[in-house]
C-alpha positions, 0 to 999 in steps of 0.5 A: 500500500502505497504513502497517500498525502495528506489532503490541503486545508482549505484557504479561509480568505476565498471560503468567505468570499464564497461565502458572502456571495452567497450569502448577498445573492440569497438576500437580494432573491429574498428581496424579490420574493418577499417584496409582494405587492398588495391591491385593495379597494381602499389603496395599494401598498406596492415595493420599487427598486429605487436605487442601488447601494454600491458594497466592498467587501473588507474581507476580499475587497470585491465590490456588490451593488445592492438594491434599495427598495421603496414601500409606497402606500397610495388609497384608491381615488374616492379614500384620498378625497376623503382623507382631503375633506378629513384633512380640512374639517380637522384643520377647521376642528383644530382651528376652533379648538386652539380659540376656543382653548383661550377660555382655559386659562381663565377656567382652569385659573379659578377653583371649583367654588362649593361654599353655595354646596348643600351641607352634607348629613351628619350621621352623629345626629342620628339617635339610635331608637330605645326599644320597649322590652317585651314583658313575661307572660300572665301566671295562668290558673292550672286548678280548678279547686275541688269538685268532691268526691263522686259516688261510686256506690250506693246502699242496696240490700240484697237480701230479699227475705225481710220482705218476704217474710213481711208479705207471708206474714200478712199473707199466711194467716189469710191462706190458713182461713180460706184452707180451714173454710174449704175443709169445712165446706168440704166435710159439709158437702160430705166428702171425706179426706182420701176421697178423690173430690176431696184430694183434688179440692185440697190439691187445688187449694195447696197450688193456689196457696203456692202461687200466692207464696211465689206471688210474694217472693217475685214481689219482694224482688220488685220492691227490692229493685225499686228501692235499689233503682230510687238510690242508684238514681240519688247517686247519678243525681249528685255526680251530675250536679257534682260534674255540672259544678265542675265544668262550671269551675273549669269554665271560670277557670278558662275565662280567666286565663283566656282574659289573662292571654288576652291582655298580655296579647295586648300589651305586647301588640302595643310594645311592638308597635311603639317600636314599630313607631321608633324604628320608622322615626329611625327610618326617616332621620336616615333618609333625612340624612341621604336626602342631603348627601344626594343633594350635595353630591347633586351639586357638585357633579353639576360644577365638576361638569360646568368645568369639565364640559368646555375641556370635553368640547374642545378635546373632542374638536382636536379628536377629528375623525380619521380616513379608512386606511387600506387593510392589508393581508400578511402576505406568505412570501417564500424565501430562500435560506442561504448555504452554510458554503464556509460549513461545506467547505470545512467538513469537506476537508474534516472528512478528507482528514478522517479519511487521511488518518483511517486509511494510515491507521488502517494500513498499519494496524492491517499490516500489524495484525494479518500475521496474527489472523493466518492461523484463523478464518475471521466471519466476512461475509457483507451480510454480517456486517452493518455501518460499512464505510470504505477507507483504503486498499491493501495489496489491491484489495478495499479495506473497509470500516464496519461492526458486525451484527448484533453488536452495540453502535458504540463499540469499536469499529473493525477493519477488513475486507468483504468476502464477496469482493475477495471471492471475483479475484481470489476464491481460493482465500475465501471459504464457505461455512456451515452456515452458508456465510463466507470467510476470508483466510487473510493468510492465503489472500496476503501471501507472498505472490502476485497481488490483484492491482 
């Protein structure tokens, strides 16, 4: 492999020249491209070229004329004659305003006289109303005394014996003298006792006597409830007078207590509205008071506007009315980005020395290490490698820099050849493994012999 030679740096003096014509030549097509002229119905805003600027460059002292452009806004026929007509009224307006502006002096010299201004509402004056506290209410009745004590029962004797026994006293010694008769009339009419007339006469007499006995019990039975119904009625008699006392009472009772609401009722009616009174006398002290503050702020907003308003008119007739100018759209001009010629120029000449520096780096760490790979059959295959960059020939073969496969971008880079290239020229240093990728014997293939050129 034979010395190459460094490549020459590149002259700085002609990279900016180069440069800086560019540099003018992208400007000044910028100008053209971006200067767009514009027309509305309002006016025109159009660029000429108005002149040229003559420029030296202090670096190579070559001399570049340079255009000078001109924005030129112009309003269509009817917009000028109405700025024409706004020109005049405001030099009448302002004519006005600058006579008118005299009487400043003498208005603007004296104070704001308020001594004829209302005076204001004191608010110390305002007494603050004293309320009538809200009395307890009445002590009501919760009794209505003693109404006695009702009848629960009443005296009935219930045994009827003494009036039996009152009844068949009177009543016995008349059944023994209608028996004794009737046994007489019978022994008169012949019949004698075991007879059967005779036993039925005395059988009859017997049930009468009987039913005339029975007759006294159902009496004395009578007699008994009536006696008990007059005492059950002597009772039910006193416990309605008793509750009729009652409920008299109760009602007494009631009266007074509704009397008794009724007066505290009205007392706190008359206690709400002697308050009532107070706060709308309250009431009337207040508005009393704001009626004067409004009157007083009243009179100064009208002196405050008495001063105001000739400032008012006369900075109105210096405001004038303006002219419609013509609204333009922002136009999207292209321009053209100058080359970084200097920037080409430098990493032009930073490739050519990291080219310089792999190709001698390359050589001798080739050179230096072919020996030690004679004994092995180093994977060259094309397909196996990535980021292959060419850097220089050996004995008239490409050496190139690459990394295998699979290996990390930051690792180092190695230095060989490429099987397939090896295989056109010298097949017999390139051998094939079992899988099927291609291996070059750097022995072989850098061996003493004729070389390919």
């Amino acid at each position: 492999m034979g010395k190459s030679k460094a490549p020459t740096p590149p002259d700085p003096k002609a990279t900016a020249a180069a440069q800086t014509s560019t540099n003018i030549g992208t400007a000044v097509a910028n100008g053209y491209i971006g200067n767009v002229n514009q027309v509305t119905p309002d006016g025109s805003f159009t660029y000429k070229v108005s002149g040229t600027n003559k420029w030296t460059d202090p670096m190579s002292g070559k001399a570049y004329d340079l255009p000078s452009w001109t924005a030129v806004q112009e309003l269509s026929p009817e917009q000028a004659a109405i700025k024409r007509e706004n020109d005049g009224a405001n030099l009448n307006l302002a004519t006005l305003a600058n006579q008118q502006s005299s009487r400043l002096t003498d208005l603007l010299g004296k104070p704001v006289d308020l001594s004829g201004a209302p005076a204001a509402g004191d608010p110390s004056k305002l007494a603050l109303p004293q309320y009538q506290q809200f009395s307890g209410g009445p002590k009501l009745a919760s009794s209505v005394g003693d109404a006695g004590r009702l009848t629960r029962s009443y005296d009935t004797d219930l045994d009827t014996r003494r009036y039996e026994e009152a009844l068949m006293a009177r009543l016995n010694p008349e059944l023994e003298r209608d028996r004794s008769a009737l046994e007489t009339r019978l022994a008169n009419q012949g019949l004698q006792p075991g007879s059967q007339a005779y036993d039925r006469a005395i059988d009859e007499a017997n049930r009468a006597a009987n039913d005339a006995r029975i007759a006294a019990v159902l009496n004395a039975g009578q007699e008994q409830s009536r006696l008990a119904g007059l005492s059950r009625d002597k009772a039910g008699f006193e416990n309605a007078a008793q509750a009729q006392a009652y409920g008299q009472a109760l009602q007494n009772a009631d009266f007074s207590n509704n009397a008794l609401q009724q007066m505290h009722q009205n007392g706190q009616s008359a206690t709400a509205a002697n308050n009532a009174l107070k706060d709308q006398g309250f009431n009337a002290q207040q508005a009393l008071l704001n009626a004067r503050n409004a009157a007083r702020s009243n009179y100064l907003n009208e002196q405050y506007a008495m001063r105001n308003q000739p400032i008012n008119e006369i900075s109105a007739l210096l405001s004038g009315a303006q002219v419609t100018n013509p609204n333009f759209v922002p136009t999207q001009g292209q321009s053209i980005q100058p080359v970084d010629y200097a920037g080409l120029v430098q990493q032009n000449y930073q490739n050519q020395v990291a080219a310089y520096n792999a190709r001698q780096q390359a050589g001798s760490s080739l050179l230096g290490n072919v020996l030690g790979m004679f004994g092995k059959i180093p994977l060259s295959d094309r397909r196996a490698k990535k980021n292959i960059e060419k850097v220089g020939r050996l004995k008239g073969h490409n050496l190139y820099e690459y990394r295998y496969k699979g290996e990390p971008a930051g690792g180092p880079k190695h230095v060989g050849v490429m099987a397939q290239e090896v295989e056109k020229t010298r097949p017999d240093a390139v051998v094939r493994g079992p899988d099927g990728m291609r291996r070059v014997d750097y022995g072989r293939l850098f061996a003493a012999g004729k070389m390919p050129k």
